[in-house]
C-alpha positions as CSV (number, residue, x, y, z in Angstrom):
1,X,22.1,-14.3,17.5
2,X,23.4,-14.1,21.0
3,X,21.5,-15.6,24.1
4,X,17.9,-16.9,23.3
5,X,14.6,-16.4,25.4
6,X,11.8,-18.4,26.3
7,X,8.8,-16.7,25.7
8,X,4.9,-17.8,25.7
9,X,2.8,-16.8,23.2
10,X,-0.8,-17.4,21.9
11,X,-1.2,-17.7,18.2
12,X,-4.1,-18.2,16.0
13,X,-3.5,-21.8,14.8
14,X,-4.4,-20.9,11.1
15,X,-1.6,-18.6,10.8
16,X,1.0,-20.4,12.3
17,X,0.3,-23.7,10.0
18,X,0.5,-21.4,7.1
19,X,3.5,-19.7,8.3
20,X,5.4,-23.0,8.7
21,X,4.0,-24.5,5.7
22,X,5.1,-21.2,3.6
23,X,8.4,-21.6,5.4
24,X,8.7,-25.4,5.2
25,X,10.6,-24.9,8.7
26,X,9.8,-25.7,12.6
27,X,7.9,-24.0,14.6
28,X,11.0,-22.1,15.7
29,X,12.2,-21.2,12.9
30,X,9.7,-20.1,11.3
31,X,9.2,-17.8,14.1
32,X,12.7,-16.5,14.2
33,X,12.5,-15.9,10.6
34,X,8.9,-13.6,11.3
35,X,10.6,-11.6,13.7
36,X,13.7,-11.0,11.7
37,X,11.0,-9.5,8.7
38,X,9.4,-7.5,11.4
39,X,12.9,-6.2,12.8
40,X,13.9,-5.4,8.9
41,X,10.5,-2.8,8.3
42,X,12.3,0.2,9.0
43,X,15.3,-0.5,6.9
44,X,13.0,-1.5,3.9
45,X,10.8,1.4,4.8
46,X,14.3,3.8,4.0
47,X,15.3,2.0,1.0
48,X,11.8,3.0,-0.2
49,X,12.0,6.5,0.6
50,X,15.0,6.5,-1.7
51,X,13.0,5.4,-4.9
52,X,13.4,7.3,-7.8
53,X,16.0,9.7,-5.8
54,X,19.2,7.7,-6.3
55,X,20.7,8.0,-9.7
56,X,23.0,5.8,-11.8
57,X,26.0,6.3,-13.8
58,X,25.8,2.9,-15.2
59,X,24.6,2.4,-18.6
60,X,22.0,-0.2,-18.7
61,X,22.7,-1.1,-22.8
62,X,25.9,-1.4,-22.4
63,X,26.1,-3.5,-19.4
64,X,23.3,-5.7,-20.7
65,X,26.0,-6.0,-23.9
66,X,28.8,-7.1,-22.0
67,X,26.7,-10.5,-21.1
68,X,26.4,-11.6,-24.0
């Protein structure tokens, strides 16, 4: 994660209580695991570009069948 920074912020108090109670973490945490969804946009933002443009050579029947 390397070195970590002190930082003051003001938050609205409703969203932060629902953050950490969605996130069942600390204050810290939960905040740490915001910014890492925040810092992940543009990668998710690729991946959906790619819909519908990346194609398979898997069989889905068949690999369903070797489950079972």
């Amino acid at each position: 994660m390397g070195g970590a920074r002190k930082v003051t912020v003001q938050l609205p108090a409703d969203l932060l209580d629902r953050a950490q109670r969605s996130s069942g973490k600390n204050l810290t945490a939960t905040i740490c695991q915001g910014l890492k969804l925040v810092a992940a946009g543009p990668a998710y933002d690729g991946l959906r570009r790619l819909k519908g443009k990346v194609r398979f050579s898997i069989d889905l029947r068949s690999l369903r069948e070797d489950r079972r």
